[in-house]
C-alpha positions as a Markdown table, in Angstrom:
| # | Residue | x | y | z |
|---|---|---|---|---|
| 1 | Unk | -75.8 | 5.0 | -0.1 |
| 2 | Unk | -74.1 | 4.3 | 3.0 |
| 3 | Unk | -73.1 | 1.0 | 2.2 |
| 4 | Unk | -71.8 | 1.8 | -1.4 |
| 5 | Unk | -70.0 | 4.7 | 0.4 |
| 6 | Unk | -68.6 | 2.1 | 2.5 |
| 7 | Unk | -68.2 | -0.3 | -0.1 |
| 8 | Unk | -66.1 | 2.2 | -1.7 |
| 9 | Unk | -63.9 | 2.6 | 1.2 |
| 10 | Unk | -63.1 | -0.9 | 1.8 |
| 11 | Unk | -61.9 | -1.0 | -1.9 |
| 12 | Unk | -59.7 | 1.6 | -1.4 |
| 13 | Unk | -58.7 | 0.6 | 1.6 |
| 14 | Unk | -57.6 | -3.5 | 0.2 |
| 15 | Unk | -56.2 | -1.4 | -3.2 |
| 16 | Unk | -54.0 | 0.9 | -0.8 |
| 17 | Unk | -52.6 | -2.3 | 1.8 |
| 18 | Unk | -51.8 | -4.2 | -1.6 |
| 19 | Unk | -50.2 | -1.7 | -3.3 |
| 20 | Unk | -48.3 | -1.3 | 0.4 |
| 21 | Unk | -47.3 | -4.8 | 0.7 |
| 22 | Unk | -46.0 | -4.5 | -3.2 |
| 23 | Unk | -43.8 | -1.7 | -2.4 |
| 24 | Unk | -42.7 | -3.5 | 0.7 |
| 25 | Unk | -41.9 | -6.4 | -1.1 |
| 26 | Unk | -40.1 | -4.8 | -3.4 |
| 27 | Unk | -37.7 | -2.7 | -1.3 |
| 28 | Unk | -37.2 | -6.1 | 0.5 |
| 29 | Unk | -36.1 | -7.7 | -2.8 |
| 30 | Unk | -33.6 | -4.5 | -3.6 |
| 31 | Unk | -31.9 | -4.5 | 0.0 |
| 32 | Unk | -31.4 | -8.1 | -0.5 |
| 33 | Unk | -29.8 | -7.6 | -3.8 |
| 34 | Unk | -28.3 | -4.7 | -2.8 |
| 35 | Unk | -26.7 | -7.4 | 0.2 |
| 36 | Unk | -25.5 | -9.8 | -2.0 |
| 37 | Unk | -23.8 | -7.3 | -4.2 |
| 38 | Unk | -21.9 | -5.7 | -1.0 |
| 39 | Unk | -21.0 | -9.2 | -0.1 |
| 40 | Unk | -19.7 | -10.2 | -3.3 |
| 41 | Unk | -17.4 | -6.7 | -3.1 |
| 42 | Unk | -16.3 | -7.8 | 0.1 |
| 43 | Unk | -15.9 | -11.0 | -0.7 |
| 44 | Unk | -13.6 | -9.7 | -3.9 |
| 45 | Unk | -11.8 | -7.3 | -1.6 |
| 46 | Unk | -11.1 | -10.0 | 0.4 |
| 47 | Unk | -9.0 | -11.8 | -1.9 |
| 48 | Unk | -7.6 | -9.3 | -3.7 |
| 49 | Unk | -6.0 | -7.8 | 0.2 |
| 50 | Unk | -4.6 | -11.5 | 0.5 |
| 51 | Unk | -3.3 | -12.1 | -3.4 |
| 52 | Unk | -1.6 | -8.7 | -2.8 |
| 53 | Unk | -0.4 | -9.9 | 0.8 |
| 54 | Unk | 1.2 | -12.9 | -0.4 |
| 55 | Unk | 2.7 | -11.0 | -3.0 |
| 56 | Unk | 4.4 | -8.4 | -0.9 |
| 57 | Unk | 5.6 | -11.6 | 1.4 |
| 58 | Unk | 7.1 | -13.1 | -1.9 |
| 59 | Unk | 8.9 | -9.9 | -3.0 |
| 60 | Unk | 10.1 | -9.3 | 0.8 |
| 61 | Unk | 11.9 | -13.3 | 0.5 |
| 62 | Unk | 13.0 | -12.8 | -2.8 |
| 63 | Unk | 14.9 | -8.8 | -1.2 |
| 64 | Unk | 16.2 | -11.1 | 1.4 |
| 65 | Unk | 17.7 | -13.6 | -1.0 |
| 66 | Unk | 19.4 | -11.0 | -2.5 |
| 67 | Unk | 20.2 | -9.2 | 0.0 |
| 68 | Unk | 22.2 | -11.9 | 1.2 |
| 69 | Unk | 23.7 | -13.1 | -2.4 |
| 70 | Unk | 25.1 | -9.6 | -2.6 |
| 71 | Unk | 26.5 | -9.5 | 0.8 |
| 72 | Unk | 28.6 | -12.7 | 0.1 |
| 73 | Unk | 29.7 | -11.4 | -3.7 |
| 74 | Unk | 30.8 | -8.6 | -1.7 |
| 75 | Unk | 32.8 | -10.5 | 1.2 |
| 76 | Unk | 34.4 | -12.6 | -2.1 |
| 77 | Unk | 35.1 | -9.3 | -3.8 |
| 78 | Unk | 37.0 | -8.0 | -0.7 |
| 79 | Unk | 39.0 | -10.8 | -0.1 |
| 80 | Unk | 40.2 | -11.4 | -3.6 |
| 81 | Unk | 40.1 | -7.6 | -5.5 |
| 82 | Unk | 40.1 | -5.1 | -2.5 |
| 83 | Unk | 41.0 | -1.8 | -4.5 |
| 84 | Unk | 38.8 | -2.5 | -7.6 |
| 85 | Unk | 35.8 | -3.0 | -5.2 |
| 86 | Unk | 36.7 | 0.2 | -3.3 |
| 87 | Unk | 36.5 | 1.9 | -6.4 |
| 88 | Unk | 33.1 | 0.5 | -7.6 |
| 89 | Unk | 31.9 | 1.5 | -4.0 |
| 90 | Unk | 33.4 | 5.3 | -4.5 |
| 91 | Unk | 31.5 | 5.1 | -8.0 |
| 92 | Unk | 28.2 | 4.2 | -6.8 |
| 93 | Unk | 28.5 | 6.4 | -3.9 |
| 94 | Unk | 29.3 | 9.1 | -6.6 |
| 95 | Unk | 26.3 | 8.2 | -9.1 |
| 96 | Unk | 23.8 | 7.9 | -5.9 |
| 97 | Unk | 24.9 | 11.4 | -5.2 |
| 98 | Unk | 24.3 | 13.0 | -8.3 |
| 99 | Unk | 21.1 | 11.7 | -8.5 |
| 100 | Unk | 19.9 | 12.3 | -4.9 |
| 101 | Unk | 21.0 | 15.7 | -5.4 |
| 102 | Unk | 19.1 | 16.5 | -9.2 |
């Protein structure tokens, strides 16, 4: 009796480590795929950060380009039509204004 007692136990006792090392070798399995997936999102992240990046460095040159073709329509407008661009100043000012203040 002892030894089917003991018999008994050592079954239990290989049924309990395998069923252990399944459940180990299954949360090892998900926190690998769980790894990948994070890196992917990084990964994706990653790129997005520098698409949007270059982007905003795009939209800065083209602000500076016309920044500056503005600056010289303006200089030209003073020179040759001094009161008519005064006046489109006073009516932007004016518009700007209005809206600033609604």
């Amino acid at each position: 009796m002892a030894t089917a007692t003991s018999s008994i136990r050592n079954n239990v006792e290989d049924a309990a480590r395998a069923a252990s090392n399944s459940v180990a070798d299954k949360a090892a399995d998900l926190a690998s795929k769980a790894g990948h997936q994070v890196e992917k999102a990084l990964d994706g992240a990653e790129a997005t950060a520098r698409a949007v990046a270059e982007q905003g460095r795009e939209a800065g040159e083209r602000v500076g380009e016309v920044a500056t073709n503005m600056r010289s329509a303006v200089d030209k407008s003073l020179r040759d039509q001094p009161m008519a661009t005064l006046a489109v100043a006073a009516a932007v000012g004016f518009v700007v204004g209005a809206l600033w203040k609604s």
